[in-house]
N, C-alpha and C positions, 0 to 999 in steps of 0.2 A: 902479346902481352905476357910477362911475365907476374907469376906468382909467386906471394909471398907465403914460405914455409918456412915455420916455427919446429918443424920437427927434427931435422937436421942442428938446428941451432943450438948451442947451447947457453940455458938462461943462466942468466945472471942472481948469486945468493943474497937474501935480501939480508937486513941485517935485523935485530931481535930487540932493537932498543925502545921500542913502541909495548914489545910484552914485558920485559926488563919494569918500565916505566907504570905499566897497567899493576903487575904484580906490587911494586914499590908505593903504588896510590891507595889499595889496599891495606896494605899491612900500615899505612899511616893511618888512614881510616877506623880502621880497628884497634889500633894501639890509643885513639881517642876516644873511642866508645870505652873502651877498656876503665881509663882516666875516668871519664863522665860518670861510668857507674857507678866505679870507688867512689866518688867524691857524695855522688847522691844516696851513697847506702848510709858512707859517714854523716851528711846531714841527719838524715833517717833517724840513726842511732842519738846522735845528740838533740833532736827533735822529742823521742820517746824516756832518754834519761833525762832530760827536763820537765816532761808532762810529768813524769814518777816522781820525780824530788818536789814540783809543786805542790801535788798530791799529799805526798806524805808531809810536808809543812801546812799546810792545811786538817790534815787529821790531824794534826800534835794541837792546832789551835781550837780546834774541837773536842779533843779530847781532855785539854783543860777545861772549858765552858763546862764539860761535863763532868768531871770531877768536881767543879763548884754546887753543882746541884746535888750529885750523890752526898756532898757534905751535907749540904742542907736538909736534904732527905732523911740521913742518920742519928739517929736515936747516941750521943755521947754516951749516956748510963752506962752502955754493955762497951765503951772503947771507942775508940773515933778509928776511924777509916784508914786504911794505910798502904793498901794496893789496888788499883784497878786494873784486870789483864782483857782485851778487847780484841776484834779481829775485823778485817775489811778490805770486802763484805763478809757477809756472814758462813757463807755457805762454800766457795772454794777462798779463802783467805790472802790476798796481795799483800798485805800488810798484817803485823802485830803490831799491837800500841799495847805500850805497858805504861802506868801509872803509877809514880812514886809517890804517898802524901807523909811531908814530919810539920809536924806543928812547931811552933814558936811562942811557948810562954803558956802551954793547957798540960803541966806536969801533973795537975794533981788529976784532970778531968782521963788524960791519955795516959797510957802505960809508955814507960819508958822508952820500946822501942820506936816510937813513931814519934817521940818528940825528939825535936830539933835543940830547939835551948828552951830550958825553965827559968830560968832566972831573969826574970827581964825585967827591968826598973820603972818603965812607961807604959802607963796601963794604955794608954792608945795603940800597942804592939801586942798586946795578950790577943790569942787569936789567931790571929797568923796563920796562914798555912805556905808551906813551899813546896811546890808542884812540881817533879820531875816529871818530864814525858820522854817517851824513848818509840820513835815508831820507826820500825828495820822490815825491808821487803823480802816476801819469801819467794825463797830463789827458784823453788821446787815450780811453783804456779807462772810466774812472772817470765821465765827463764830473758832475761834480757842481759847478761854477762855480770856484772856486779850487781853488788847487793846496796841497797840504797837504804840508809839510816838516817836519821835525822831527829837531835836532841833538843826539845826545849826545858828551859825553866823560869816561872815565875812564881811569885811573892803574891799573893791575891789575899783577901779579907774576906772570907764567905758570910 
């Protein structure tokens, strides 16, 4: 009987295209996680600039309600009302809301600069108030890349 020797022989190079291919599966693999995270950070990001702008439209709606009450609460004799500056929360601040109030038609009651127009022809317009609200996020606490503002204004009858 003869034996078979491997030592003598010389083997045959295998070829690399199986590691070629393992490598190549990889770097597909990872160039898709890659994609996926971008895409879920960007969700992320337009997910939390939305919860913030709803927020701050909501405190602008707020912050009007509550200017109609600080009117009401105000003593006219010493001057009507003409800025309210506000923060929220209170304690490390995301938001400023600033409140604008000009009257429409209370010339003699308000001093000039917080009325609007004095002259008004229909007494059912004396009165008046117009509400600027202005609530802009602060960027120092929030740190979220821009800064989120958001203006409203209404016409209300306190």
């Amino acid at each position: 009987m003869q034996r078979n020797s491997n030592i003598l022989k010389t083997t045959k190079m295998r070829s690399g295209i199986a590691m070629i291919m393992a490598i190549a599966l990889l770097v597909l693999i990872a160039g898709l996680m890659t994609v996926m995270l971008n895409m879920s950070s960007l969700a992320n990001k337009r997910t939390e600039d939305l919860y913030f702008t709803e927020q701050a439209q909501l405190l602008a709606k707020s912050a009007t309600e509550f200017a109609l009450l600080a009117i009401s609460g105000h003593d006219r004799a010493t001057g009507c009302l003409q800025t309210i500056n506000s923060t929220y929360p209170a304690n490390s601040p995301y938001f400023n809301i600033t409140t604008t109030l000009r009257y429409i038609g209370l010339g003699a009651t308000c001093n000039a600069a917080s009325t609007y127009i004095s002259n008004i022809n229909t007494q059912q317009s004396v009165g008046t108030v117009l509400i600027d609200v202005y609530v802009t996020s602060n960027d120092a606490v929030l740190n979220i890349g821009n800064t989120i503002s958001y203006h409203r204004r209404t016409i209300q009858k306190p």
